[in-house]
Structures are given as C-alpha cells and as structure tokens.
N, C-alpha and C positions, 0 to 999 in steps of 0.2 A: 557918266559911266560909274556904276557902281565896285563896290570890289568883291560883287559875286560873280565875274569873270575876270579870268587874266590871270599871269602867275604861270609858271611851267607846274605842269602837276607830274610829269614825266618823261624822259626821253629814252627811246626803243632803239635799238642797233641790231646790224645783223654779225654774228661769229664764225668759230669753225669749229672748233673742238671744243664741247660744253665742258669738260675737265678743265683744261687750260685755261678758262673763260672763268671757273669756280677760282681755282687756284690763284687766278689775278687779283679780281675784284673783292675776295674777302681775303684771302691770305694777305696780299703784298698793301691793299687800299684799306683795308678794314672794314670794307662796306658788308651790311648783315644779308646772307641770303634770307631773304622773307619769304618766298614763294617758289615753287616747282611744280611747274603745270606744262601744260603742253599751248604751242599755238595753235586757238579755238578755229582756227581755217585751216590747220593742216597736222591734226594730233603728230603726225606721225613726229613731228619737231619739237623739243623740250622751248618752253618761253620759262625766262630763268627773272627772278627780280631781286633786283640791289633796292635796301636803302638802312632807316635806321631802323630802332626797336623794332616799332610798331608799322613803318612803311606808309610814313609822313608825307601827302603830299607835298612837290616839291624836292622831296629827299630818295627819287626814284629812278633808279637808269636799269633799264632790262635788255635783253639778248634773246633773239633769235638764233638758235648757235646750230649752225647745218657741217656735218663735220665732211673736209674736203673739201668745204665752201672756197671758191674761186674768189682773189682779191677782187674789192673794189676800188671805182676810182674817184679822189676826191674832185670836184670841181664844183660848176654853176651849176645852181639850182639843187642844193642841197646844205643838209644842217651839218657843221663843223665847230670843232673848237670844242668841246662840251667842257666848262665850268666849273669844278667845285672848290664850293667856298671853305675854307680853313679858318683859326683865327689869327687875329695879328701877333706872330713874333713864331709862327710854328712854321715858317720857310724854311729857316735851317737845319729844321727836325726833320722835313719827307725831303731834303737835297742829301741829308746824311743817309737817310733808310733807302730811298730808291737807288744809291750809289752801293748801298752794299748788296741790294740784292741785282747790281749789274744791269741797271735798266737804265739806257741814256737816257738826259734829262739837258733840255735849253735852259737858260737863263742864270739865274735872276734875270724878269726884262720887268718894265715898269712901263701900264699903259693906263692912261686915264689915271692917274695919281694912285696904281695901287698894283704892290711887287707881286710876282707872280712867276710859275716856275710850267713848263709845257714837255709831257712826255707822251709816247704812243704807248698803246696794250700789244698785244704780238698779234697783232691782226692789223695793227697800223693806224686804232680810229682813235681820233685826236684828241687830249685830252690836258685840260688845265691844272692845275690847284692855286689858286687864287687868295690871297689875303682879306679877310672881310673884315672892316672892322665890328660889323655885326652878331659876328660867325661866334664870338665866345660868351656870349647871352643865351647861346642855344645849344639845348644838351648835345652831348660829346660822348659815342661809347666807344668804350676801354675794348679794345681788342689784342690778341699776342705780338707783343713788340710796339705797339698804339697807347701811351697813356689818352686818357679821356679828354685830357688838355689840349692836345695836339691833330687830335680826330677830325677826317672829314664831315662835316655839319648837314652838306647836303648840295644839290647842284643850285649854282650862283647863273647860272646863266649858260647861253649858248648862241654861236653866230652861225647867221646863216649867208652863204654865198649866192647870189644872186644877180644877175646882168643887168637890170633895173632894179632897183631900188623902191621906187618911188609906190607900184601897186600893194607893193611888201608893208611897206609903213603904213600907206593907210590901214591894211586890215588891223595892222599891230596898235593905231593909235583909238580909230571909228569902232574896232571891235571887240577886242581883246584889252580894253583900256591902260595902254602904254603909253607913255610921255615921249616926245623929241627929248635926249639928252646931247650930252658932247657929240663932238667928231675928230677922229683924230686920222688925218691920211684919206685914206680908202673906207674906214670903218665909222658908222655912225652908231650911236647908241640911244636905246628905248630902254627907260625905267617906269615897272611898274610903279603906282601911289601906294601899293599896298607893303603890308609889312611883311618879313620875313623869308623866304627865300625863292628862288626861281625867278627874282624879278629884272633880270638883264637880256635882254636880247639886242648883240647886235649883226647892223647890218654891212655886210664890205661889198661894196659894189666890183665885181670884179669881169664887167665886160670885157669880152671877147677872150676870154680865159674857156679852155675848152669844158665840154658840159661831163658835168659825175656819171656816176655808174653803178648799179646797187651792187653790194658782194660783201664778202667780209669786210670789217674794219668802217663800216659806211653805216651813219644814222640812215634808219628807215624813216620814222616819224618824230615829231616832238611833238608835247599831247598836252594842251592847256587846260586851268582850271575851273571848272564850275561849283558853284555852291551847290546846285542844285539841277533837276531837271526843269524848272522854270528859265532858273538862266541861261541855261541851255539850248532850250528853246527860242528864248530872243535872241540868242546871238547866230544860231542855227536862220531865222528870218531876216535880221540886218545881211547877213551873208548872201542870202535870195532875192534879197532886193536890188543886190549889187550882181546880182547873173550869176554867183559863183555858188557850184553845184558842190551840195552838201548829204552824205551818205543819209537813208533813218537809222535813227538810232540803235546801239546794236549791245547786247548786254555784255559784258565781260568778267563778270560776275563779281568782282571787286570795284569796278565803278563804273559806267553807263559812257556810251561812247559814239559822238558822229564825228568823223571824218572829211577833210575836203582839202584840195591841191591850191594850195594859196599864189597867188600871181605872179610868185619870183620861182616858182615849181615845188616848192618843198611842201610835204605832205604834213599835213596838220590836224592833226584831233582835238576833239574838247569833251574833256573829262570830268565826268560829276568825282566831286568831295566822297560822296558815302556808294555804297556803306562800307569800303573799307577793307583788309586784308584780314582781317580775324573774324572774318564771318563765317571759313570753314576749319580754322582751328584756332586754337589758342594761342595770345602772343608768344608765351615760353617756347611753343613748338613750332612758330612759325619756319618756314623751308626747310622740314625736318623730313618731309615723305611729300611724294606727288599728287600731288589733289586735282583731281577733274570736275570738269562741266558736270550738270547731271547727266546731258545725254551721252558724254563719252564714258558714266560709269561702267554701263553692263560690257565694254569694249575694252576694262583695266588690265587684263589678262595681255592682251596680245597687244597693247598701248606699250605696257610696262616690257613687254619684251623685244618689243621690237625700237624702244628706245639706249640709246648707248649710256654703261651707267656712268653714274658721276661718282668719281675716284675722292677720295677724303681730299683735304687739301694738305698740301705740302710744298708744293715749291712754285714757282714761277715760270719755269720754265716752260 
C-alpha cells in the first residue's frame, strides 16, 4: 500500500444553528472558516468548512447545520470521538480558555501514552484536543485569544464505534493502508505509515451497546485521502472485489468524491487531494461570501435568501 491512499482528509457532521456552529468552531477553537457553500444534494442547507489557512487536507471538519435539527443519538455503527491534535505542553492553555468561556471539559485522562482533555459543542458531538508530539512542527494560526503556539494543528484522528470490529479493520488496513496498533480495553488503534496528520483511527468494539441515530451532534461521514483520481479508482476496485458497493464518483468541486458504508456501518468517502479550496477564491478570502456549484448559480438569489444568515461571531453561547 502506497501512501496515495489513507489519511483522514475530512470529517462531516450534522448541526442546528449555523451561527452557533460559527461562533463555536472559529471563535472558542480558532478553527479558520474556509468555505460557505451550501450542501450540493440539498442547496437549501448551508455546508460550512473548518480548517486552517489554506483548508489542508487533513486539517478539515464541516457541518451540515439544519436549524431546529432534532438531537442525535451516539451509538453502533457510527464515527465518534473526533480528534484534534495540539502540541505538547498547550493542555493547560485550552483547560484554562474553555473553562473561561464556561464549557465543561473531562479530564486530563491519558490514553495510549498521550494526555488529552474531551469536551462536546452545544449540539453534543464529541470532541478531543489531544497532545501530539508532532502537532508543534506544523504551522499554528494565531486566532483572538489563540497564540500560534497553542493552536489546533488539525484533526488527529477519530473513533469509530462499531459491534464487530473485525470487517472495519480489514477495510482500514487491505484499503485505506492503516497498520494494527495498540489496544487498550475495548478500543484498538490503526496508524497510518504516512506523515502528518489524520493518521489515527480507532476502533471500540462496543457490541450490543444500542445502534446511533443521524441528528445533530452525530458525525454523518469521515472522508479519506486520495492523491489522486487514479488512486481513487483502485481503492474504489479493491472495495468491489470485496462486494462492497461503492457510490460513482461525484464532483464536489473542491475535491472529487466516492462514497460507500463500510462493514461496521459508518459512511465512508474517499477524497481526491486536488484541486483544493482556492479554486473559487482567493486564500485571503477564503469563507468570506457563499460560493455555489455552477449549476446552483443562476438559483443565487433565492439560495441566498432562503438560507439563515450567519451572525459575526461572538460568543459561544
């Protein structure tokens, strides 16, 4: 296995209130809005994307945010936990910021030799900040109240629950080229060979624990990496060789996309590398105005009013 597959290149959630969703993820995380577009199956929905500068694979977590949306429920057969890596010694930096801006926060806990601190968004979907020791090698932007030091880097990983185990790894190890790592308890861990970030995925086997539920607060997909449309492609065939029904490919105008429901049930994509989020504007402007499909342009008018706007940010609450 090469390592023009594998790697988290993204993971997708579903919201409620896209303000509130704004106000979290860049005000209280410092995560950059890069992107404000609508979801290409159902404009009438803003699809909102986190990450850094430039919108690094890897360094991307987006929302579905349907305002009123009814909770979901965590269980089997769905992606939990999501990840972000920090660097080592900036624990005590987001235990102090998220305590001031009134947002419970677990821990300190220490799993697989490395500290790590677990809070929810007001939607309730689960989320890390993690110690990397890798995480301070890789650029860190400066947000209000964020020095650049102490910056989320990017998502580290993400677990998925699942009642068997065993269909999940294969695809994670014969596919998507992820290694067997640790285990600790219930939870086993796959590390990508490759460098830099999104390379954790683990698995908690948590039979007969009741089954999730889409809604707010609930990963929809997590969307792996491809270099390219070739690799793409083979991983899209190893997957059909093994029965498992894989969407065609479907464009999303920032990077190319098939789809398919991996064996432990969670929804899985594989995302091409290019071309990228600065293909319809410029990095300085990136999540500055709403950029459509081409064919939802001549449709801007009644898109743009029939979606709820997004308030400046300001608080958390």
């Amino acid at each position: 296995m090469t390592m023009a597959i594998g790697r988290i290149h993204h993971i997708t959630a579903i919201a409620s209130a896209p303000d509130r969703n704004l106000a979290f993820y860049e005000g209280a995380l410092g995560l950059r809005l890069i992107k404000q577009t609508v979801n290409f199956d159902d404009p009438g929905v803003h699809h909102l994307y986190y990450g850094d500068e430039t919108g690094t694979p890897g360094t991307i977590l987006t929302f579905f945010p349907y305002p009123g949306a009814r909770a979901g429920r965590h269980g089997a057969g769905q992606a939990e936990e999501i990840a972000f890596a920090i660097p080592e010694g900036s624990l005590g930096f987001w235990q102090d910021r998220l305590a001031g801006l009134r947002l419970a926060v677990e821990g300190p806990a220490e799993r697989f030799g490395e500290r790590l601190i677990a809070l929810k968004d007001h939607d309730g979907l689960m989320l890390e900040l993690v110690e990397d020791e890798a995480a301070a090698a890789l650029p860190g932007r400066a947000a209000e109240g964020i020095p650049a030091e102490h910056a989320i880097r990017g998502l580290r990983g993400i677990a998925l629950w699942v009642e068997d185990a065993a269909g999940t790894a294969q695809v994670l190890t014969e596919v998507l080229g992820y290694e067997p790592g640790p285990v600790e308890g219930n939870r086993s861990r796959f590390v990508h060979p490759g460098a830099g970030l999104g390379r954790i995925v683990d698995l908690r086997a948590v039979s007969g624990f009741w089954a999730g539920a889409m809604g707010a607060g609930v990963v929809h997909h997590v969307a792996f990496r491809a270099a390219d449309d070739a690799a793409q492609a083979a991983a899209t065939a190893t997957l059909a060789a093994r029965g498992i029904r894989v969407t065609p490919q479907q464009d999303r105008t920032y990077f190319r996309s098939t789809y398919f429901r991996e064996p432990g049930g969670v929804l899985f994509e594989i995302a091409t590398d290019a071309p990228g989020f600065a293909i319809d504007e410029p990095v300085a402007a990136l999540g500055s105005r709403l950029m459509l499909p081409a064919r939802y342009e001549p449709h801007r008018t009644a898109i743009e009013a029939n979606l709820p706007r997004l308030r400046p940010v300001h608080d958390t609450a």
